[in-house]
C-alpha positions as CSV (number, residue, x, y, z in Angstrom):
1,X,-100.3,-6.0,-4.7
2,X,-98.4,-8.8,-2.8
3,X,-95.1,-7.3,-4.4
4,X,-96.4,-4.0,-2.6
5,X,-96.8,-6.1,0.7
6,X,-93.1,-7.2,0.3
7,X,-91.8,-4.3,-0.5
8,X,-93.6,-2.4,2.6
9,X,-92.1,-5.1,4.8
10,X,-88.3,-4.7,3.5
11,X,-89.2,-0.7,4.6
12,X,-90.8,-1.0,7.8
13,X,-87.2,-3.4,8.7
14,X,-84.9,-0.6,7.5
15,X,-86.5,1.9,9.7
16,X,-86.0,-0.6,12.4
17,X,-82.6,-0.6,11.7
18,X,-81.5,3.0,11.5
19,X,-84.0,3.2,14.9
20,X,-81.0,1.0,16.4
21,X,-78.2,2.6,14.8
22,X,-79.5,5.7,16.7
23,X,-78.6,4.7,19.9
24,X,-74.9,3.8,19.3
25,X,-73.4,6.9,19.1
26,X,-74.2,7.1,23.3
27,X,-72.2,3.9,24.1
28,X,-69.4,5.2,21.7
29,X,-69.3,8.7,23.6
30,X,-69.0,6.6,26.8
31,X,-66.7,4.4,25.8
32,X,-64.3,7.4,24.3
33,X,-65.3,9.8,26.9
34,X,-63.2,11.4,30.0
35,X,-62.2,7.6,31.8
36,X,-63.1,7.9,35.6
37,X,-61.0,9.5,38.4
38,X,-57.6,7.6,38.0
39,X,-54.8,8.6,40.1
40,X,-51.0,6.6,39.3
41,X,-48.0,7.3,41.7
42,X,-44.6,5.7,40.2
43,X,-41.7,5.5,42.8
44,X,-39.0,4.9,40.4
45,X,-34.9,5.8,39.9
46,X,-33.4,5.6,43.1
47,X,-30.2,7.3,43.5
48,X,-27.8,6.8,46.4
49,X,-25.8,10.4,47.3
50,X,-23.7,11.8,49.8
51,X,-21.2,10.0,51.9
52,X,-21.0,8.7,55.6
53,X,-23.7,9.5,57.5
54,X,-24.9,12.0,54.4
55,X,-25.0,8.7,52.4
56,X,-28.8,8.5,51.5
57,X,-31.3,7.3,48.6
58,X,-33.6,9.4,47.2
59,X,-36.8,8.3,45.2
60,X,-38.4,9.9,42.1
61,X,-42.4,9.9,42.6
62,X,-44.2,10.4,39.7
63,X,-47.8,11.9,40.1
64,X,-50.3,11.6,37.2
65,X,-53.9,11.8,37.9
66,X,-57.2,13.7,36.7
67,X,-58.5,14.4,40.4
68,X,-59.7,17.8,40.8
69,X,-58.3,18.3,44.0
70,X,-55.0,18.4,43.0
71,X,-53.3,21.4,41.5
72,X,-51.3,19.6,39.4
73,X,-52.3,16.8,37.0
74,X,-48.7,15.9,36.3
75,X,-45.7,16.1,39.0
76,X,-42.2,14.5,39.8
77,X,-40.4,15.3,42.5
78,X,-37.4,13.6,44.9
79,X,-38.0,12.2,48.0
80,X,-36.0,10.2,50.5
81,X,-36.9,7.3,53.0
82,X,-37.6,10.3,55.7
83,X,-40.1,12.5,53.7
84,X,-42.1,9.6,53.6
85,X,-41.8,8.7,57.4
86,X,-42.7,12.7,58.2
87,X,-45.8,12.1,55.8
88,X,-46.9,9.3,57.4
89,X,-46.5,10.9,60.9
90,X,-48.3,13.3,59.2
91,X,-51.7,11.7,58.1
92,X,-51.8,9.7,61.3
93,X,-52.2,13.2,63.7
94,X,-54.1,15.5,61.0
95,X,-56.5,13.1,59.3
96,X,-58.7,10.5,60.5
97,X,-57.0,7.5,58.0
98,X,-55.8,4.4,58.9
99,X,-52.3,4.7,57.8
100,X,-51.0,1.9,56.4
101,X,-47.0,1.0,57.6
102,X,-43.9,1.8,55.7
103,X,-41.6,-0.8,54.7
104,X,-39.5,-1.5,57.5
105,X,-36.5,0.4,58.8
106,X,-34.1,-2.1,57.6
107,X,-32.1,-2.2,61.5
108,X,-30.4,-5.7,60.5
109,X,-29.0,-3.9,57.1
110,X,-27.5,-1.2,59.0
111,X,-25.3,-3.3,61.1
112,X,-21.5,-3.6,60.5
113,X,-19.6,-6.2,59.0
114,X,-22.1,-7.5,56.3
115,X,-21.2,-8.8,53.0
116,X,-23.1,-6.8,51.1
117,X,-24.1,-3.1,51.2
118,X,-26.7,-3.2,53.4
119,X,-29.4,-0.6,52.7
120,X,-28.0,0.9,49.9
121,X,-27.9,-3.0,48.4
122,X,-30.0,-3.2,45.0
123,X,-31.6,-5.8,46.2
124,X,-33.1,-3.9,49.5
125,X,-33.6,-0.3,47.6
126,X,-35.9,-2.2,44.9
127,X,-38.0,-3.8,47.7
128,X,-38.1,-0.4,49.8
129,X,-39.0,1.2,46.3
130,X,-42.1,-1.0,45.8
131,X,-43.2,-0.9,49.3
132,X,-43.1,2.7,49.1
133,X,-44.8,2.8,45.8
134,X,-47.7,0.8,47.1
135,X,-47.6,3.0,50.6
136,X,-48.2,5.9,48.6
137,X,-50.5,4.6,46.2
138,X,-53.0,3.3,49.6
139,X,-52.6,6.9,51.3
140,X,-53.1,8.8,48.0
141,X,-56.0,7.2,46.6
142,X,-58.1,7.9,50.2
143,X,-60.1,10.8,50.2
144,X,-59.6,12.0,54.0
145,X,-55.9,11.7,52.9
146,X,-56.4,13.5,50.0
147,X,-57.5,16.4,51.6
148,X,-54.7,17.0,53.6
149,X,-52.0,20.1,52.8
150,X,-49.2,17.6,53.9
151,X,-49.9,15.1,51.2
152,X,-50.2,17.8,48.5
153,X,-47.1,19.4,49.2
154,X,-45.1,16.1,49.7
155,X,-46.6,14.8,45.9
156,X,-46.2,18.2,44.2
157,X,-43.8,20.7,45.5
158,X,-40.5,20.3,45.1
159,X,-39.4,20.3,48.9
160,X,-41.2,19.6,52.1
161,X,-41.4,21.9,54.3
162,X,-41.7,20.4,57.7
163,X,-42.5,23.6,59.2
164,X,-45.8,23.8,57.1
165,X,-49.1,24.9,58.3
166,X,-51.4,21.4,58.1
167,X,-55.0,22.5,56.6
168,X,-57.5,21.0,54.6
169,X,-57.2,21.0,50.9
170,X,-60.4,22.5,49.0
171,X,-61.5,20.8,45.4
172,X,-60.1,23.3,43.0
């Protein structure tokens, strides 16, 4: 009978273990499940184009994100140093956000006479390309901001039109 007593013990400790085995799966599901709201906004490939006074740089912003307020999950479109300045004039008289600045206007680059190429330098475009990345990024990722028309159709559609109607966005 004390083999029986060993042998009863070795049982009751398997149940124990499959009794822990059965709440893994949960932690797994969570683990592999849908992540959290994530929203990513690349400012990338800046081109220079026209000539003159035409001469400007445009920006590629890249939209990814698994909010349900926005129509699209995935977008790219072109926008140049103005389209962000009209958004930002934007937010600041239809939503109630804290805009944070644009990187500066650059007035020293655009002076004659300087060795290099002033705002269309490599050197100036990368560091307005960031500071416009992280701009975005701030604006974007606030939910007043978020529901504003202006923000939508400067992230997904491929032009702004400045004569727009502002209105709230509704979730999908």
């Amino acid at each position: 009978s004390t083999q029986e007593a060993g042998t009863g013990g070795e049982m009751a400790d398997t149940i124990a273990d499959t009794r822990r085995l059965f709440t893994k799966p949960q932690n797994l599901n969570d683990a592999y499940g849908p992540p959290s709201n994530f929203l990513e906004i690349d400012v990338s490939n800046p081109e220079t184009i026209g000539v003159g006074r035409g001469r400007h740089t445009t920006y590629e912003v890249r939209l990814k994100t698994n909010l349900p307020i926005f129509k699209l999950k995935e977008s790219c479109v072109r926008r140049r140093y103005s389209d962000f300045e009209w958004l930002r004039a934007e937010l600041e008289r239809e939503s109630k956000v804290v805009v944070p600045p644009l990187p500066g206007k650059a007035l020293i680059r655009q002076l004659p006479f300087r060795g290099d190429d002033g705002i269309f330098d490599d050197s100036f475009i990368e560091e307005r390309r960031q500071g416009l990345e992280q701009f975005l990024n701030k604006v974007a990722g606030h939910p007043l901001a978020q529901n504003e028309r202006c923000l939508h159709m400067f992230l997904q559609e491929e032009s702004v039109d400045k004569n727009y109607t502002p209105s709230k966005v509704r979730q999908a």
